[in-house]
C-alpha positions as CSV (number, residue, x, y, z in Angstrom):
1,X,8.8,12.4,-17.1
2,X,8.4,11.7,-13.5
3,X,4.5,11.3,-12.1
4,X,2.5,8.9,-9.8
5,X,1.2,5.6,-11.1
6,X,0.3,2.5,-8.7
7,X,1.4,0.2,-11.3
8,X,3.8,0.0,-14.7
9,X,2.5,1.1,-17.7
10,X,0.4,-1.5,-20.2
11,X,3.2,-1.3,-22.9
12,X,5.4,-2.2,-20.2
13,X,3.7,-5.4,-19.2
14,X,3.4,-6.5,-22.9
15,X,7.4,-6.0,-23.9
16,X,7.8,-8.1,-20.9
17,X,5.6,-11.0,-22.8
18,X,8.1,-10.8,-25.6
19,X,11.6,-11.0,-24.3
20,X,13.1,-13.2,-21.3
21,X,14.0,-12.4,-17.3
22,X,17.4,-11.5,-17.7
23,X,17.1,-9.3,-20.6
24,X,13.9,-7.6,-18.5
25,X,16.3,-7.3,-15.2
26,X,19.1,-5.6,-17.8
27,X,16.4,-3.1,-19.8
28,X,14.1,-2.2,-16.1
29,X,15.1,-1.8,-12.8
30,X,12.9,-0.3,-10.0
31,X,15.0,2.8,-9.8
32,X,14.1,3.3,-5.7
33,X,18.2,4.3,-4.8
34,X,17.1,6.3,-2.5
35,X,19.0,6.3,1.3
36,X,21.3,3.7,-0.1
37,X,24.5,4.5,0.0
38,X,25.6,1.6,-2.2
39,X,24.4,1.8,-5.5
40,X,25.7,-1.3,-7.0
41,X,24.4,-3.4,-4.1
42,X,20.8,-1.7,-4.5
43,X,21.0,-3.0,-8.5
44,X,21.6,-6.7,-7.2
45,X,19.0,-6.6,-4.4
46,X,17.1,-5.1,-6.9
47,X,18.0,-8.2,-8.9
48,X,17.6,-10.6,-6.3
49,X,14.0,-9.1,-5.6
50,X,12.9,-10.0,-9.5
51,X,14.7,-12.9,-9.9
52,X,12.7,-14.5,-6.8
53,X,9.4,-13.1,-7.0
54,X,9.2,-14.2,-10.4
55,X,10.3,-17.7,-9.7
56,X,7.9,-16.8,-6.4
57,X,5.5,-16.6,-8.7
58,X,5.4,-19.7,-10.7
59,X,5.5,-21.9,-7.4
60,X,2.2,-20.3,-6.8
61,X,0.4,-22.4,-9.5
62,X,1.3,-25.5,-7.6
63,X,-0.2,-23.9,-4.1
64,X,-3.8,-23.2,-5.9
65,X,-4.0,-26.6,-7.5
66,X,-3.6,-27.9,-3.8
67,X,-6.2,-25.5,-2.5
68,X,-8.5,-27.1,-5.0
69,X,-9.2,-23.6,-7.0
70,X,-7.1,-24.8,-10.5
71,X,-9.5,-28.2,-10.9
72,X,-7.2,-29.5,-13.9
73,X,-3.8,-29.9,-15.8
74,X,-4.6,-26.6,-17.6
75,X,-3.5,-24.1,-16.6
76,X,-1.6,-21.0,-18.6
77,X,1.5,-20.1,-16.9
78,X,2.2,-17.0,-15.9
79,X,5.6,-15.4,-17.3
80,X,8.3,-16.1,-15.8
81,X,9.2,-12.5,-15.4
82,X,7.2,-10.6,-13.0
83,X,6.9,-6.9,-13.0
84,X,5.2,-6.0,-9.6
85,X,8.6,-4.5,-8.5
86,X,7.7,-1.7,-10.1
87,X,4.3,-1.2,-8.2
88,X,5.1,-1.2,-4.7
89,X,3.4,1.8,-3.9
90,X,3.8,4.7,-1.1
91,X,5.5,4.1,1.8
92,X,5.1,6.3,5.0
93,X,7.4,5.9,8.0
94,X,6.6,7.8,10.9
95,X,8.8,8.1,14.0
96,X,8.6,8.2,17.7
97,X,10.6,10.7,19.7
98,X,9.7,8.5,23.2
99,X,10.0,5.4,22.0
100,X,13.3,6.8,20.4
101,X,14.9,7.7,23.6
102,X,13.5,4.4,25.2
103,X,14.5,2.1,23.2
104,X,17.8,4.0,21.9
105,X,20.9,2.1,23.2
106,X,22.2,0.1,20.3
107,X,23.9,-2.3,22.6
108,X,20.7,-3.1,25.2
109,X,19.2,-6.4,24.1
110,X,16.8,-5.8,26.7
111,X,15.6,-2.6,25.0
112,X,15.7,-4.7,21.5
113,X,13.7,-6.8,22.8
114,X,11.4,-5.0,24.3
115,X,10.6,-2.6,21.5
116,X,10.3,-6.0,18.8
117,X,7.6,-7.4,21.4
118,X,6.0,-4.2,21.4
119,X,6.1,-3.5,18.0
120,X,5.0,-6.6,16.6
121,X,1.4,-6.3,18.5
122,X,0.9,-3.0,17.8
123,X,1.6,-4.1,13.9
124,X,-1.3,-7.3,14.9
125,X,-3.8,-4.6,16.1
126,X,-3.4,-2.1,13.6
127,X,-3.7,-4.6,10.6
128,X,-7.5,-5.2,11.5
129,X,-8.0,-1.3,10.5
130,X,-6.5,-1.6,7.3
131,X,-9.2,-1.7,5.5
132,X,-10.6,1.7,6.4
133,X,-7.1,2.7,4.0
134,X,-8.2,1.1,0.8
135,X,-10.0,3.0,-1.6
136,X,-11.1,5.5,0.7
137,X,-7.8,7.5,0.5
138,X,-5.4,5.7,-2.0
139,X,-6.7,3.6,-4.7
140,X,-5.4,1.6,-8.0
141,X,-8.6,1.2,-10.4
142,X,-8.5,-1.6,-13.0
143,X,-10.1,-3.2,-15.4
144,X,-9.6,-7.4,-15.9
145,X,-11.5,-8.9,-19.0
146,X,-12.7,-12.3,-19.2
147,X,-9.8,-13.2,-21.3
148,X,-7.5,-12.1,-18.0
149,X,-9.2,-14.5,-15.5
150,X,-7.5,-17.4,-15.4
151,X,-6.9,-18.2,-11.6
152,X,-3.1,-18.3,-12.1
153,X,-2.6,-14.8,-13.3
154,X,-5.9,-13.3,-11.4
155,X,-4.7,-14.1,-8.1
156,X,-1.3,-13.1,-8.6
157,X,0.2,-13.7,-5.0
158,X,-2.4,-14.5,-3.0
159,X,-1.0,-17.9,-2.6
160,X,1.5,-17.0,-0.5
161,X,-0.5,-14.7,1.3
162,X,-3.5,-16.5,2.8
163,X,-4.3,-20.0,3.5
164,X,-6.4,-22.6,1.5
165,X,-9.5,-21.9,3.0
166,X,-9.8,-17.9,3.1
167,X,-8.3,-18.4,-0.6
168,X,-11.0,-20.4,-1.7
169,X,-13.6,-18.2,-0.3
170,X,-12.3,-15.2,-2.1
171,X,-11.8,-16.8,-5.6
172,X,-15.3,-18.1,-5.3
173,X,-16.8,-14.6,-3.6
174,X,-14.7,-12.9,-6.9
175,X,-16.2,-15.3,-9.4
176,X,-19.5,-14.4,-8.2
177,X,-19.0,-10.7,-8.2
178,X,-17.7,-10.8,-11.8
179,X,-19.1,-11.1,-15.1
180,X,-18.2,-14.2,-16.1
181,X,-21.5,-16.3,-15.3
182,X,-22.9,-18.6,-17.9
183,X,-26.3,-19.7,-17.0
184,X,-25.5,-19.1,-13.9
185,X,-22.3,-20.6,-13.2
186,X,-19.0,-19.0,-13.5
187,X,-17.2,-19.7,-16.0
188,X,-13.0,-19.1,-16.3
189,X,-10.9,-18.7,-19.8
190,X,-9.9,-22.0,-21.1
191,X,-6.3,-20.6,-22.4
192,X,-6.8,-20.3,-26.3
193,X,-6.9,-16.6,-26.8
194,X,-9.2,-16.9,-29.8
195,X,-11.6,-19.8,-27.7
196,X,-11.4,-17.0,-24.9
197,X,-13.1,-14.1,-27.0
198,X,-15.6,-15.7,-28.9
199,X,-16.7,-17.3,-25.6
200,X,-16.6,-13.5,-23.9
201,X,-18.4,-12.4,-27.1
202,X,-20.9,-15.2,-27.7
203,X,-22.4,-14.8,-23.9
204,X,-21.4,-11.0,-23.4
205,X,-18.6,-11.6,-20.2
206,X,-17.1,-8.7,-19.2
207,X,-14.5,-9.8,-16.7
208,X,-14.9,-7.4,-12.9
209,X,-13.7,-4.0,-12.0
210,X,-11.1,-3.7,-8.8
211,X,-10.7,-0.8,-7.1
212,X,-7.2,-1.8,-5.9
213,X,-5.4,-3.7,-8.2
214,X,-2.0,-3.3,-6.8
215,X,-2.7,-4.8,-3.1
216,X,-4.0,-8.4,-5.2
217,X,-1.0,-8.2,-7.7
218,X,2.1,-7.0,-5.3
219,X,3.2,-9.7,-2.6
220,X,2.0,-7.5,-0.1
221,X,2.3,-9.0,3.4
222,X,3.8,-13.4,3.4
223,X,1.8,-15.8,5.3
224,X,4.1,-16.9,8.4
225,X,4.7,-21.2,9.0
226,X,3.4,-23.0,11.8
227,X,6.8,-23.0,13.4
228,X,7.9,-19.6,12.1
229,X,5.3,-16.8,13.1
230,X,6.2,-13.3,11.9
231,X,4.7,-10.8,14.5
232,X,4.8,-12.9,17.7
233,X,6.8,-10.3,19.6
234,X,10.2,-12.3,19.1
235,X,13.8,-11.3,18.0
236,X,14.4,-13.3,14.9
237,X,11.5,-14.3,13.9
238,X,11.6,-12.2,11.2
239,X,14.3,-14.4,9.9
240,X,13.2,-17.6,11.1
241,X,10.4,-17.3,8.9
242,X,12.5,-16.2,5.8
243,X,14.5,-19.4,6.0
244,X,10.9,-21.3,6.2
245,X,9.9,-19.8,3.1
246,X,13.2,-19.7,1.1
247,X,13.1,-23.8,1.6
248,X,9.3,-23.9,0.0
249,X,10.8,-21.3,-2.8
250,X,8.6,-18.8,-2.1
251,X,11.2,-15.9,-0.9
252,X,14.9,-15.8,-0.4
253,X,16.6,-15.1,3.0
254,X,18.2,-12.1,1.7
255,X,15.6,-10.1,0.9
256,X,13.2,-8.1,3.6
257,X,10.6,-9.9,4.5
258,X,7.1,-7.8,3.1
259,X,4.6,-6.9,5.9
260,X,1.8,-4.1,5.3
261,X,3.3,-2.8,8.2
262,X,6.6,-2.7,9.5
263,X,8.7,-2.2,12.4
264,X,11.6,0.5,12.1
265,X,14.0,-0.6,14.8
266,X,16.1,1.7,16.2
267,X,18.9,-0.5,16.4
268,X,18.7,-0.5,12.6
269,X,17.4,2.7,11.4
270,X,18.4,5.0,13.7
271,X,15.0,5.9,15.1
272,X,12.3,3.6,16.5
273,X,8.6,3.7,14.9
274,X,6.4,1.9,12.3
275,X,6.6,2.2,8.1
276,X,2.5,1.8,6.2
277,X,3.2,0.2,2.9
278,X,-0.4,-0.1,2.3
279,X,-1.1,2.8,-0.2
280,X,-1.7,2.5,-3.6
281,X,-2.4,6.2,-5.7
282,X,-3.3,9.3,-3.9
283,X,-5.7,11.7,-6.1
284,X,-4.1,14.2,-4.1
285,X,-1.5,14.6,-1.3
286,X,-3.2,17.1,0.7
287,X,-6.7,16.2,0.5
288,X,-5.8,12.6,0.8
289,X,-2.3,11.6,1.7
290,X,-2.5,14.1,4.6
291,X,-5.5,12.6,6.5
292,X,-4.7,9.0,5.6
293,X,-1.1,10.1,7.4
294,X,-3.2,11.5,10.4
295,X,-5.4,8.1,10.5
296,X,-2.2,5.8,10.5
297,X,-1.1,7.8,13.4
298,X,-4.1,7.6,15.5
299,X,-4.8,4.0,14.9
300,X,-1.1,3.1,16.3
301,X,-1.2,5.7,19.0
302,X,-4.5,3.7,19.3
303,X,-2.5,0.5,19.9
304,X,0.0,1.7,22.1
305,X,-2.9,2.9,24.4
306,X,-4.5,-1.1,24.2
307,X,-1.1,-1.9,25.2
308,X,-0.7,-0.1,28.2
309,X,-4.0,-0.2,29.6
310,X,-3.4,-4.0,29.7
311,X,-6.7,-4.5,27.1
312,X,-4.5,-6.7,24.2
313,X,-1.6,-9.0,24.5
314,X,0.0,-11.2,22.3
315,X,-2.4,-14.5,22.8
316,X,-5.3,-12.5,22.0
317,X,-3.9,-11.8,18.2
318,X,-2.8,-15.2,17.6
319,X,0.4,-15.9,15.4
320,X,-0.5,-19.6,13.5
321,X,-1.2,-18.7,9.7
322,X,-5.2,-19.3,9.9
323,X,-5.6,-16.5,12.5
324,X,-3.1,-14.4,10.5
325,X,-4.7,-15.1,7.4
326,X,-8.6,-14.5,8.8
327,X,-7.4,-10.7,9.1
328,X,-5.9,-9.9,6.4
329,X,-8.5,-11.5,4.1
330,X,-10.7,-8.3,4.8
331,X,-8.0,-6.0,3.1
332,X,-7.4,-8.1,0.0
333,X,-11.3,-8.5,-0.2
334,X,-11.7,-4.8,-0.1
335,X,-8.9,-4.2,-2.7
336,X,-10.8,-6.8,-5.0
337,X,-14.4,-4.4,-3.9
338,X,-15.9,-7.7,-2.5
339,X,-19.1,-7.0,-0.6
340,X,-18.8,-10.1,1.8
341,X,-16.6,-12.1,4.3
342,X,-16.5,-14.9,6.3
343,X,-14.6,-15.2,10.0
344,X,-15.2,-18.1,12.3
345,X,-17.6,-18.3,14.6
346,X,-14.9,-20.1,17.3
347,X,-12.3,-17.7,16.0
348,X,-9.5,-17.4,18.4
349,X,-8.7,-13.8,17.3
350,X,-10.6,-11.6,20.0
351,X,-9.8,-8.7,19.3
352,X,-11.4,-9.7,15.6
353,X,-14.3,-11.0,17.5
354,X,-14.8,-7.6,19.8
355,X,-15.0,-6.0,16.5
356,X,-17.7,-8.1,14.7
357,X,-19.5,-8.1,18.1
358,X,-20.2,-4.2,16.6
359,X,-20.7,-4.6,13.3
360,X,-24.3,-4.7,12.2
361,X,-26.0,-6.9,9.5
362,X,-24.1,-10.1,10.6
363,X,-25.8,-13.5,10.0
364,X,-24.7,-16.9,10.2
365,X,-23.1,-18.2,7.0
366,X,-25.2,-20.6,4.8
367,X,-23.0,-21.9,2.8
368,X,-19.6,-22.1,5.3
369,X,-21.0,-23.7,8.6
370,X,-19.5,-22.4,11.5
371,X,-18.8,-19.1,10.0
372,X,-20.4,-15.4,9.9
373,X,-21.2,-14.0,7.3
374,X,-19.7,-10.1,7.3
375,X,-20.5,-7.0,4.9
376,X,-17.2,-4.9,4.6
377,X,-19.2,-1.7,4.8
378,X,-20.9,-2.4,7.9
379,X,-17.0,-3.8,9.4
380,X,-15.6,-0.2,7.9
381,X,-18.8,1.3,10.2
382,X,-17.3,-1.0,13.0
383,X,-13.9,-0.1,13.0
384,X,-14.7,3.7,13.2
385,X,-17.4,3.6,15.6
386,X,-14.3,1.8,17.4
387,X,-11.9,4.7,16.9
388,X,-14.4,7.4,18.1
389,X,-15.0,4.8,21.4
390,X,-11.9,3.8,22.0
391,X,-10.0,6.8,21.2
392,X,-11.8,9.5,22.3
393,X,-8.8,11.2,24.1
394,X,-6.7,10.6,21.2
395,X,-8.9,12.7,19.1
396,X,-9.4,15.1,21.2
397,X,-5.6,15.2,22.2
398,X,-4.4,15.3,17.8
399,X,-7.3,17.8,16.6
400,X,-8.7,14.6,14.4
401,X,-12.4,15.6,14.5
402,X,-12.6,16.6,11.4
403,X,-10.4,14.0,9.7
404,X,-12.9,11.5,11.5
405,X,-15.5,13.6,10.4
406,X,-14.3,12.9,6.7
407,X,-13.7,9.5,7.5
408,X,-17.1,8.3,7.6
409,X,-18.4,10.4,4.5
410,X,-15.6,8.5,2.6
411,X,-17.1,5.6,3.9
412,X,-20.8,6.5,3.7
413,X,-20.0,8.1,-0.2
414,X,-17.7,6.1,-1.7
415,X,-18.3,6.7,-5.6
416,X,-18.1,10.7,-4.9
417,X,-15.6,10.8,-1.3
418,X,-13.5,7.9,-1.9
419,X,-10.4,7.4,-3.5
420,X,-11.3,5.0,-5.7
421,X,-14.6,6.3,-7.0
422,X,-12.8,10.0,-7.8
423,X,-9.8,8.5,-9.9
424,X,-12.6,6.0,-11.7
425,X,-14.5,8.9,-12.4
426,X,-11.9,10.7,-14.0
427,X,-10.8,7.7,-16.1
428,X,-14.2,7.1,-17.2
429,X,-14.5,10.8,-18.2
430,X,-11.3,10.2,-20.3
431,X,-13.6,7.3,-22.1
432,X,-16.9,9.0,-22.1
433,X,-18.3,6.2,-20.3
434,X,-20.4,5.7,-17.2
435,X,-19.1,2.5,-15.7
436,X,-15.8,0.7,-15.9
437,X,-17.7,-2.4,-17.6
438,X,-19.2,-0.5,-20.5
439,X,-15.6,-0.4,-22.1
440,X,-12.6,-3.1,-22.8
441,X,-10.2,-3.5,-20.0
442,X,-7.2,-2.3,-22.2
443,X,-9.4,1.4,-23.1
444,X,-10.1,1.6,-19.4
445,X,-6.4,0.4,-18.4
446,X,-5.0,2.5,-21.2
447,X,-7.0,5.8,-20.3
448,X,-6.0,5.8,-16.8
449,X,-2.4,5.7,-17.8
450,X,-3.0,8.4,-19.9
451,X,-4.7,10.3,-17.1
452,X,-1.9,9.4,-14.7
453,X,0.7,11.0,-16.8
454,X,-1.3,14.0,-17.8
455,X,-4.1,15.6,-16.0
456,X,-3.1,14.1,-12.3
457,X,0.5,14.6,-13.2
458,X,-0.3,18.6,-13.5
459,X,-2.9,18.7,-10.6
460,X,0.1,16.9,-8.2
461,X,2.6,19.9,-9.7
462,X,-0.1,22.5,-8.9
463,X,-0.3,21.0,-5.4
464,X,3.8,20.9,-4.8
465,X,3.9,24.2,-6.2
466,X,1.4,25.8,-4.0
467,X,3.2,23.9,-1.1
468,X,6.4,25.5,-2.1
469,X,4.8,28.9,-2.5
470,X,3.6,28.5,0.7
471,X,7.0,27.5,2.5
472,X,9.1,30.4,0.5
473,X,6.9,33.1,1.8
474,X,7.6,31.8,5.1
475,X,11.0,31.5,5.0
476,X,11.2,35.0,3.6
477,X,9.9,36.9,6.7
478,X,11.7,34.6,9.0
479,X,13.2,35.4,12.2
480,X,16.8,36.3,12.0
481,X,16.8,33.3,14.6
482,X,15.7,30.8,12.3
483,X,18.4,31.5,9.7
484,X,15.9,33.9,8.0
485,X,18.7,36.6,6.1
486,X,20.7,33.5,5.1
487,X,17.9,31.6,3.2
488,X,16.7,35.2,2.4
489,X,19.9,35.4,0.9
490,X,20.1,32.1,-0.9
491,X,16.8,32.9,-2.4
492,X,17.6,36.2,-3.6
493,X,20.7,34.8,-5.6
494,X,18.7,31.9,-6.9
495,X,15.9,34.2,-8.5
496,X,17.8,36.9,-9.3
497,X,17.5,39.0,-6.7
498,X,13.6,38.5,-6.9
499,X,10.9,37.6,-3.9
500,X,11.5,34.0,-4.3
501,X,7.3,33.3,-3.9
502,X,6.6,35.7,-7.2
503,X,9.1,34.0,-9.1
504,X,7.4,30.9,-8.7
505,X,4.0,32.4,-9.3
506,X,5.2,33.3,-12.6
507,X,6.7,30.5,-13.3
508,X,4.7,27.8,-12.1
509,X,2.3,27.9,-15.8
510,X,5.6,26.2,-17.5
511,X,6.6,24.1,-14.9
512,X,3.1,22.6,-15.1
513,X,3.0,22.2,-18.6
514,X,6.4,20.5,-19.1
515,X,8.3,23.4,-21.3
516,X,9.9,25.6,-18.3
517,X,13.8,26.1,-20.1
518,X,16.8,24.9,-17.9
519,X,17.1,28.1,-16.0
520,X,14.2,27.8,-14.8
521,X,14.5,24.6,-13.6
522,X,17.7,24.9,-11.9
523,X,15.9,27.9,-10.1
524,X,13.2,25.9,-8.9
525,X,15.8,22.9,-7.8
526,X,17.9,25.7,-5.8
527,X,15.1,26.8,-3.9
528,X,13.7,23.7,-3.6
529,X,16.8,22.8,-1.6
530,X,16.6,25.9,0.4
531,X,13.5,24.7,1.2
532,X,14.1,21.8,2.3
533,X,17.1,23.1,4.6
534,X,14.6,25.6,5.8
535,X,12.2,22.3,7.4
536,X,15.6,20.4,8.6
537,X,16.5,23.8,10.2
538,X,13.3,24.2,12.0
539,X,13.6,20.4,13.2
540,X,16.7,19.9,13.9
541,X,16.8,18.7,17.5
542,X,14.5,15.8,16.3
543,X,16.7,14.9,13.0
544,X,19.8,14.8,15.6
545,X,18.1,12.8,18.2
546,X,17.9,9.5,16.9
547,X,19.2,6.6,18.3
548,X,23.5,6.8,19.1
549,X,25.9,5.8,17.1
550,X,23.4,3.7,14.5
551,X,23.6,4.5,10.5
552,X,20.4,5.1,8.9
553,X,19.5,2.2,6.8
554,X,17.3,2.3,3.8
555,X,13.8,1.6,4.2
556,X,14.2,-1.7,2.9
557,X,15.5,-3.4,6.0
């Protein structure tokens, strides 16, 4: 059964309690072979990838004991086989036919160059609008109990991915948030499963809700070195920093290094433009994927327009890990649903500052001297009052009023527009309950897997099928031009000599439900693949017109 889940299933999680790495690496692979040519070297990078971020991992715990947030020698360790591999969520590359032909000579350095200083501020600028992304379009609801709060497990990653200070703000904002407060002060599991819920019992601690559980538990983007920035415009400093970070055993040199955005060089991939690895679950593709597709798009077109008017340069985005950290707090904050964030008051981030200069309901921060305090709904206000400023023309220009439009109401109406608040809503139907708190994390948890693999699972089929529906009847009354009589004819074979649209009508109850036979299956394959020819067809200059003489490379590079 193939469907869309931001993260593996529960039963998963606890066979992987019982049995070691290697016998994990041998029974569950992340099975993502696509564009590689090499199989067997996809199933050891695919190794490599577990065997480090589960060593990764453990070399975490030392990192928060530093930061001050594990006070003591007891601690509960996490296993030392980590199964995030298998929630890396949706990944959307989209490519640029002029910066294509610019930067498409393989054997320029110049134009290598060029495009990797380019591309490396865009990726700076458009990181600060990540957080209009979470929960508003793709989501990953989930339940932790008090039991599943030990700082260790809780935080997952987040070591490697922020400095000591935004780290301890966020544990401590987190602690706050959830319910786990005895007589007022927070209070964490002391390891003892049986001490753990008696104590939850005894005071009535619930543990938190997240409405993006996958962005805290997936090593999303890594903090860059004081010698070894990441997005400072400079060839190699992708693997500058890997070799940093392999030496403090938090990642291996081999691997790709894991950005929320990334750069797709042409020199590399055969096409030059940017990949968003920041989704989580769509509810559905249309309704959400589609516009949140449209929004990454704007928001780098957004960037290249800063660039050339001259309005954002490198030094203005600076590359040491504080000031890479600072921004990238808001999204992991937003993941965890915090309401609050703190920023510098001196921060040397301007184009950070510019933004907060219009956010509203800003104060001074009590508790943090020399810091503002900032609300994450009035920054997601901010950052699209910026858009409609800022990129007016672009609007205008893409036919985005109306995604804009839907924008804010996601923003304004989270529980009934958002992401997040839809999919909870569903799952807490499945429970017949009327907040995530009111039941166990493992009900909750458990219902949403169910939900995942049934009721979404059929409303995504729906969706594909009327996609599909929609394409066939095209293709059908195609010009002769646009290879019209030959798809017509490879439809009519594949269906029997049937309108290939009707068939699928027909068909499409079964196919939803999960007992179409194998005809039927191998019909909907065939004309699936006609299809798909049909869209290559209709696009083929721009599939042929990527960079010269360069493979295309799996996504992973």
């Amino acid at each position: 059964m193939l469907f869309f889940s931001p993260h593996p299933p529960l039963r998963q999680k606890w066979l992987n309690d019982c049995i070691s790495d290697a016998f994990y690496r041998d029974l569950f692979m992340n099975p993502c072979l696509s564009g590689w040519r090499h199989g067997e070297a996809k199933h050891e990078y695919m190794h490599l990838c577990h065997r480090v971020l589960s060593r990764s991992q453990l070399n975490a715990v030392a990192k928060l004991r530093e930061a001050g947030i594990i006070a003591n020698n007891l601690v509960v360790l996490p296993n030392p086989s980590n199964i995030s591999l298998a929630n890396n969520g949706v990944h959307v590359s989209l490519g640029s036919r002029i910066l294509t032909s610019r930067f498409g000579d393989p054997s320029s350095p110049r134009q290598a160059a060029q495009e990797k200083h380019m591309g490396d501020l865009v990726i700076k600028v458009a990181e600060h609008f990540l957080p209009l992304f979470v929960g508003t379009y793709s989501a990953d609801p989930y339940r932790f109990d008090f039991n599943d709060f030990h700082p260790e497990r809780a935080l997952g990653f987040l070591a490697h991915e922020l400095d000591y200070t935004h780290l301890r703000m966020l544990w401590r904002r987190w602690q706050k948030k959830a319910s786990i407060r005895v007589l007022g002060q927070p209070v964490t599991p002391f390891g003892p499963p049986w001490l753990d819920r008696l104590i939850a019992l005894g005071f009535g601690l619930k543990g938190d809700f997240v409405p993006d559980f996958r962005i805290i538990d997936y090593l999303m983007a890594l903090l860059c070195t004081d010698r070894s920035p990441a997005l400072d415009g400079k060839l190699g400093n992708h693997d500058r920093l890997k070799r940093d970070l392999a030496e403090m055993g938090v990642f291996d040199a081999r691997m790709s290094l894991y950005l929320f955005i990334k750069l797709r060089e042409c020199r590399a991939m055969g096409f030059s433009g940017f990949e968003g690895r920041h989704y989580s679950l769509f509810e559905t593709l249309m309704g959400d994927m589609a516009p949140a597709v449209d929004l990454q798009n704007l928001i780098l077109a957004l960037s290249f327009q800063y660039l050339a008017e001259g309005r954002i340069q490198h030094d203005m985005i600076p590359d040491d890990p504080s000031s890479e950290s600072e921004r990238r707090q808001i999204v992991f904050g937003a993941a965890i649903g915090l309401p609050t964030f703190f920023i510098r008051n001196d921060t040397g981030n301007r184009f950070l500052r510019g933004i907060v200069e219009r956010t509203a309901r800003i104060r001074h921060s009590r508790r943090y001297p020399g810091y503002i305090r900032v609300r994450h709904d009035e920054y997601r206000r901010a950052l699209i009052r910026t858009l409609r400023v800022d990129a007016a023309a672009l609007i205008e220009m893409m036919d985005l009023r109306e995604t804009m439009a839907d924008l804010s109401e996601r923003v304004e109406y989270p529980a009934e527009r958002g992401a997040a608040g839809r999919l909870t809503a569903a799952i807490l139907d499945r429970c017949g309950a009327r907040s995530p708190l009111d039941v166990a994390a493992s009900e909750f948890n458990g219902a949403a897997e169910r939900y995942y693999r049934g009721d979404l699972r059929r409303l995504h089929i729906r969706e594909a099928l009327d996609l599909l529906e929609e394409d066939l009847r095209d293709m059908e009354t195609s010009p002769p031009e646009k290879g019209g009589p030959s798809l017509r004819q490879a439809l009519s074979s594949a269906t029997g000599g049937r309108e290939a649209h009707r068939y699928l009508r027909e068909a499409r109850q079964s196919i939803t439900e999960g007992v179409a036979d194998a005809d039927a299956l191998k019909t909907l394959l065939r004309i699936t693949i006609a299809s798909l020819y049909h869209d290559v067809e209709r696009n083929v200059d721009i599939v042929r017109g990527g960079c010269a003489s360069v493979g295309r490379n799996a996504s992973v590079y």
